[in-house]
Legacy VTK file of the C-alpha trace (Angstrom):
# vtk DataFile Version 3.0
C-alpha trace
ASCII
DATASET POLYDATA
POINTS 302 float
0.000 0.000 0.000
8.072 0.133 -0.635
15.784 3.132 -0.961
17.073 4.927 -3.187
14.683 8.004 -3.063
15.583 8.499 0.636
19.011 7.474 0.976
20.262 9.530 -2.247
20.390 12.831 -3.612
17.347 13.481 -5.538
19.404 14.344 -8.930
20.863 10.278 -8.199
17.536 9.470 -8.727
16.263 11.281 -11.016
19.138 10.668 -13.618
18.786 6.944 -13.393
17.760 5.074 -16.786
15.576 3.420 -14.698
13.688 1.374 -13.800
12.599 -0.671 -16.513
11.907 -0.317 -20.120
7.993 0.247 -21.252
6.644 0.088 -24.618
4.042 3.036 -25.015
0.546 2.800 -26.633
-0.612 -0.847 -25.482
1.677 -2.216 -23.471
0.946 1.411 -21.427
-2.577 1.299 -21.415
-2.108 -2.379 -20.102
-0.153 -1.312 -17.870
-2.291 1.061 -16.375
-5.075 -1.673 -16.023
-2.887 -3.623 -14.118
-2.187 -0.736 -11.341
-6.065 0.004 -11.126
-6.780 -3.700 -10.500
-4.285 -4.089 -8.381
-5.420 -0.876 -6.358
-8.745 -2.194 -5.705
-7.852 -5.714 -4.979
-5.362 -4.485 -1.874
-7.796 -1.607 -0.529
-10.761 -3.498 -0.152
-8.172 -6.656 1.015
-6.665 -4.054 4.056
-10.975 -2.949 4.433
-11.429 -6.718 5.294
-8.226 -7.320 7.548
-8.953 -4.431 9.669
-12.424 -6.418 10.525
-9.886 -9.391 11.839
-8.058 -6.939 14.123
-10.180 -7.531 16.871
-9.363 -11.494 17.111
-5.726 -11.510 15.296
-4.275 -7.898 16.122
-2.487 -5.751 13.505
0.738 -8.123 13.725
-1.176 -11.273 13.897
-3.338 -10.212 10.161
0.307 -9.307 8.837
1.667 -12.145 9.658
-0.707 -14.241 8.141
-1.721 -12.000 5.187
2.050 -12.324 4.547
2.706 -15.764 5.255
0.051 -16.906 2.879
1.092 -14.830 0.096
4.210 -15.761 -0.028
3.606 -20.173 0.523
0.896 -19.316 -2.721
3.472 -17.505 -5.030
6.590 -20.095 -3.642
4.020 -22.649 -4.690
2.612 -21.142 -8.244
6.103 -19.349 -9.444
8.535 -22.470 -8.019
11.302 -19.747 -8.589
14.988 -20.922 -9.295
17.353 -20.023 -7.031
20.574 -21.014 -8.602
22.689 -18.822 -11.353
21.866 -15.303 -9.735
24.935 -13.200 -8.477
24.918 -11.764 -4.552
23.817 -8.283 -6.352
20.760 -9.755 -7.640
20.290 -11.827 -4.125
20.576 -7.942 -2.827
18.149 -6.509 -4.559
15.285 -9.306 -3.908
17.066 -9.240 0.025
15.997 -5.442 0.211
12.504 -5.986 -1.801
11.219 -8.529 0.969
12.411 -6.047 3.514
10.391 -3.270 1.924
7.359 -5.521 1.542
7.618 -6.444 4.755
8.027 -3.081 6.497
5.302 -1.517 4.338
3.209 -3.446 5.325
3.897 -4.041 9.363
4.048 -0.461 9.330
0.768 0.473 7.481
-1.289 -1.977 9.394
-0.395 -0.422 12.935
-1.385 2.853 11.211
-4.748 1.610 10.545
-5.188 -0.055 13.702
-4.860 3.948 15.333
-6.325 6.083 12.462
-9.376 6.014 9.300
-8.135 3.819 6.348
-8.482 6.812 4.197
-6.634 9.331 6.275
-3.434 6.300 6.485
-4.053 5.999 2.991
-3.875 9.740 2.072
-0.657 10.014 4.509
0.835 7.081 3.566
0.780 7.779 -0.587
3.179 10.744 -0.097
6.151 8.584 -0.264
5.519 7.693 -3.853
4.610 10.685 -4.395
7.800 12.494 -3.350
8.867 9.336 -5.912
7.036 10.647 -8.917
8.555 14.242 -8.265
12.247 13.082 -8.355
11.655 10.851 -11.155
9.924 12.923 -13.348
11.808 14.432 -16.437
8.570 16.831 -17.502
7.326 19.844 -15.496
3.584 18.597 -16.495
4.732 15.305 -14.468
5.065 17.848 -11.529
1.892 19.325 -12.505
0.036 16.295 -11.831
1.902 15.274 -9.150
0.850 18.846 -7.003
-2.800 18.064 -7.984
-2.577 14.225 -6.895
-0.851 15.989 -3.590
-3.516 18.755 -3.051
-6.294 16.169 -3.543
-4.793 13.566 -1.566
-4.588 16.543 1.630
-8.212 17.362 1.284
-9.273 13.746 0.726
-7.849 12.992 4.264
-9.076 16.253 5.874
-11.897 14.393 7.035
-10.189 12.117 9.009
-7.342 14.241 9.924
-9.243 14.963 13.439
-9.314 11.592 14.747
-5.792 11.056 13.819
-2.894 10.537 16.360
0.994 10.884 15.954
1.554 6.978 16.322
-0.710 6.030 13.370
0.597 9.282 11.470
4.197 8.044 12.146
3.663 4.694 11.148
1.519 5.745 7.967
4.171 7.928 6.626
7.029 5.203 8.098
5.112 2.697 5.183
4.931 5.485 2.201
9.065 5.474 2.748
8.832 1.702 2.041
5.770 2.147 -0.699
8.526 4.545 -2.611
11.248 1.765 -1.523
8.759 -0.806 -2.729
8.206 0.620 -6.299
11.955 1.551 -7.092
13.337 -2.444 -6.197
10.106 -4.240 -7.764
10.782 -3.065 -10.807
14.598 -3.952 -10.009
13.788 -7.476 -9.141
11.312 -7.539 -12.052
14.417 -6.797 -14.017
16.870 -9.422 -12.383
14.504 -12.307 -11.964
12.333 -14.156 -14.647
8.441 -14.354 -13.927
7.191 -13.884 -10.577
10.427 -15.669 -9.319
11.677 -11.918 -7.797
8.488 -11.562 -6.049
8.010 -14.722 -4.718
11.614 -14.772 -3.086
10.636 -11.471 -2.062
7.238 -12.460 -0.057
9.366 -15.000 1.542
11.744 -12.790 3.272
9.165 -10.613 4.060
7.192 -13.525 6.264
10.519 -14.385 7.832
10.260 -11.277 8.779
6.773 -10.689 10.025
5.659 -14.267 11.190
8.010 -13.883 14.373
6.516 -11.195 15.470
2.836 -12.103 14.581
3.320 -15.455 16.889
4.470 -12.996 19.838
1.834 -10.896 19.587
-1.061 -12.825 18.694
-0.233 -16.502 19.682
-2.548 -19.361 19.350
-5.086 -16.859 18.250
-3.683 -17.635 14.733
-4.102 -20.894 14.519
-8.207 -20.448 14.949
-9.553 -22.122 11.513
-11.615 -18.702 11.220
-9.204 -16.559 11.630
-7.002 -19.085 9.037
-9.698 -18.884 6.441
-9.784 -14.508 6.539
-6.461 -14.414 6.934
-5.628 -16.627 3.474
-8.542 -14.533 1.848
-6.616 -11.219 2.826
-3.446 -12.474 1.176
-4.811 -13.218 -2.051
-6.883 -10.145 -1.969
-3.771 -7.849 -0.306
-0.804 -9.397 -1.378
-0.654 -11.979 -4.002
-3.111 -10.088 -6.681
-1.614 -6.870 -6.348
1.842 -7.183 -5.845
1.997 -9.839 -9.162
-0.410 -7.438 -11.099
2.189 -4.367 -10.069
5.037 -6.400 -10.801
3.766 -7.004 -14.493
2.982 -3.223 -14.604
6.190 -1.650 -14.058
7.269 -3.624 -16.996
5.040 -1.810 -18.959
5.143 1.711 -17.370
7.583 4.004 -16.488
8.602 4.567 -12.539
6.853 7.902 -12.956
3.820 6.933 -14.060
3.489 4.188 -11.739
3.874 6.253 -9.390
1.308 9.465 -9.771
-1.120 6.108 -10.447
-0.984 4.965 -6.711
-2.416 8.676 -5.947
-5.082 6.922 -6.663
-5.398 4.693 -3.630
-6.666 6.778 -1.342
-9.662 7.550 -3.366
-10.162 3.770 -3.125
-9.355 3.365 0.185
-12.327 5.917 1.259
-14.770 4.051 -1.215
-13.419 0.369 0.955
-13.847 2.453 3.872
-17.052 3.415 3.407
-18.600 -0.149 1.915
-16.874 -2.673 4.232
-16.041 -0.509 7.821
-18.903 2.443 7.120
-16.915 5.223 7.123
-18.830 7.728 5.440
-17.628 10.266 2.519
-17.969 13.772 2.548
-18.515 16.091 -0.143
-14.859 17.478 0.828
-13.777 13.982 0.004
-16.104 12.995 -3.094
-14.240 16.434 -4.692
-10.906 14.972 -3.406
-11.273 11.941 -4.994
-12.015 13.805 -8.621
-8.625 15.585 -8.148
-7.117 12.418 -7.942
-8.465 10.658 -10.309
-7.762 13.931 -12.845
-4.091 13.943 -11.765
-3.913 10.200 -12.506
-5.474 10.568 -16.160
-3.083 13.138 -16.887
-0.462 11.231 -15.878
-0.946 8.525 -17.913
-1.311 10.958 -20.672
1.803 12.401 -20.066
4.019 9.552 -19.157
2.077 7.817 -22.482
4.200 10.506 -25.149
LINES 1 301
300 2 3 4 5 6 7 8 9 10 11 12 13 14 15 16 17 18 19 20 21 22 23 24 25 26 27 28 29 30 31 32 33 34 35 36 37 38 39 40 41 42 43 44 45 46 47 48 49 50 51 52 53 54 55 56 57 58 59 60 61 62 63 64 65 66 67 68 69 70 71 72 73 74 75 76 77 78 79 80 81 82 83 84 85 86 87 88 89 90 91 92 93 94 95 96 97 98 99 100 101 102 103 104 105 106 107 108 109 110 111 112 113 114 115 116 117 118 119 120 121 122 123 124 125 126 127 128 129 130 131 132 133 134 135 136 137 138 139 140 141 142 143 144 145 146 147 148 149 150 151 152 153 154 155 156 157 158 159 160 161 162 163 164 165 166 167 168 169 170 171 172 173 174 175 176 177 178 179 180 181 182 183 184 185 186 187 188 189 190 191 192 193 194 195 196 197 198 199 200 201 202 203 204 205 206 207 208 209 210 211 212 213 214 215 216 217 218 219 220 221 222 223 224 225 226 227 228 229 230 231 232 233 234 235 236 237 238 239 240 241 242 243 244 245 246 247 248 249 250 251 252 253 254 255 256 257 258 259 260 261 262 263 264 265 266 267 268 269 270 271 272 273 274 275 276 277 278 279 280 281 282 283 284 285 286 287 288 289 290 291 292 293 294 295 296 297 298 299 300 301
């Protein structure tokens, strides 16, 4: 909901070839189906798991969101894990770690504050991505109006908010922006979904330990089981393999203005699955959004 963007000068980043190649016109538009599926599939996904806080806990639902994603993608992708250099074993090292953190971190945000105000918070870090990567002032165009809609979507929430959940929301945009730069890395170093699945299994190395400390035998409950395997298809495996295919397609930029989309979705999960209700502050956020996105695409399309 994932460095070099932090931990580098911003011209670093912005003068890398990156990420990937894309191929405009189809392969973009494809793209850009992918993100939006992907977008819906892990908002309504974190809707649900917040609904299995009160038996699991935020670490418990992490843990097994996690856990399951990663024994279904070891078990579809069967990745190969012989011929790749330590570099590569880096990169998909750091990748789990970002998947990981992001999303520890954005589920004890949501456990203190609104999905849509952790959301809004949370989507500055790729954000602050699309700004450095951008080559075109219209790319920083769209990103201001993705950023100005994304503040007055979370307005709403903002007075129910506390500085734990805003610290841990804005702790998992760093690893959302960290997330984006080394998928499309690992996208480029591994074959198939063999990057990502390698990647989800580091991350529940991570995360299972402290899951089992927090939540114990509460796991093990077959209903908690059965939600928790629904939230990692729904949360993890969908989107991440639909993103993965994505930033093949679309430029690092792109990608990124896209995800200002989330918190729009996040208030519409919000308001279906935990009724939390919309304003008309945040219906006119969510059009700013969605405008920024299109001209994104546009842009990043030429």
């Amino acid at each position: 909901m994932t460095s070099t963007v932090h931990n580098s000068s911003a011209t670093t980043a912005a003068a890398t070839p990156v990420l990937l190649r894309h191929t405009p016109g189809r392969g973009t538009l494809g793209g850009v189906g992918l993100v939006l599926a992907g977008a819906v599939s892990v908002q309504f996904g974190s809707a649900f798991a917040a609904l299995l806080f009160p038996r699991a806990g935020a670490l418990g639902t992490v843990a097994l969101r996690v856990t399951f994603a990663a024994l279904l993608l070891l078990v579809v992708a069967r990745p190969r894990l012989r011929g790749y250099a330590r570099a590569d074993w880096a990169v998909a090292g750091g990748f789990g770690l970002a998947l990981g953190g992001m999303n520890i971190l954005f589920y004890q945000a949501i456990d203190r504050i609104p999905l849509g105000a952790a959301v809004a918070v949370e989507v500055l870090g790729p954000l602050l991505l699309s700004v450095v990567a951008s080559r075109r002032a219209a790319g920083l165009l769209w990103a201001a109006l993705a950023l100005a809609g994304v503040c007055l979507l979370g307005r709403g929430g903002f007075s129910e908010l506390n500085v734990a959940g805003v610290s841990f929301a804005l702790g998992a945009g760093a690893m959302w922006a960290a997330y984006i730069v080394l998928s499309a890395r690992a996208g480029a170093r591994f074959p198939r979904l063999d990057g990502l699945a390698v990647a989800m299994a580091v991350a529940a190395l991570v995360s299972l330990p402290l899951g089992v400390e927090a939540s114990g035998g509460a796991l093990l409950e077959p209903g908690v089981l059965g939600l928790g395997l629904a939230i990692a298809v729904m949360s993890s495996g969908v989107p991440y393999t639909l993103e993965l295919l994505a930033l093949r397609r679309l430029p690092a930029a792109t990608f990124a203005v896209l995800t200002s989309l989330s918190p729009a979705l996040a208030a519409t999960a919000g308001y279906l699955v935990l009724d939390q209700g919309l304003s008309l502050s945040q219906c006119a956020a969510i059009a700013m959004v969605v405008a920024a996105s299109a001209g994104a695409v546009r842009t990043g399309g030429r």
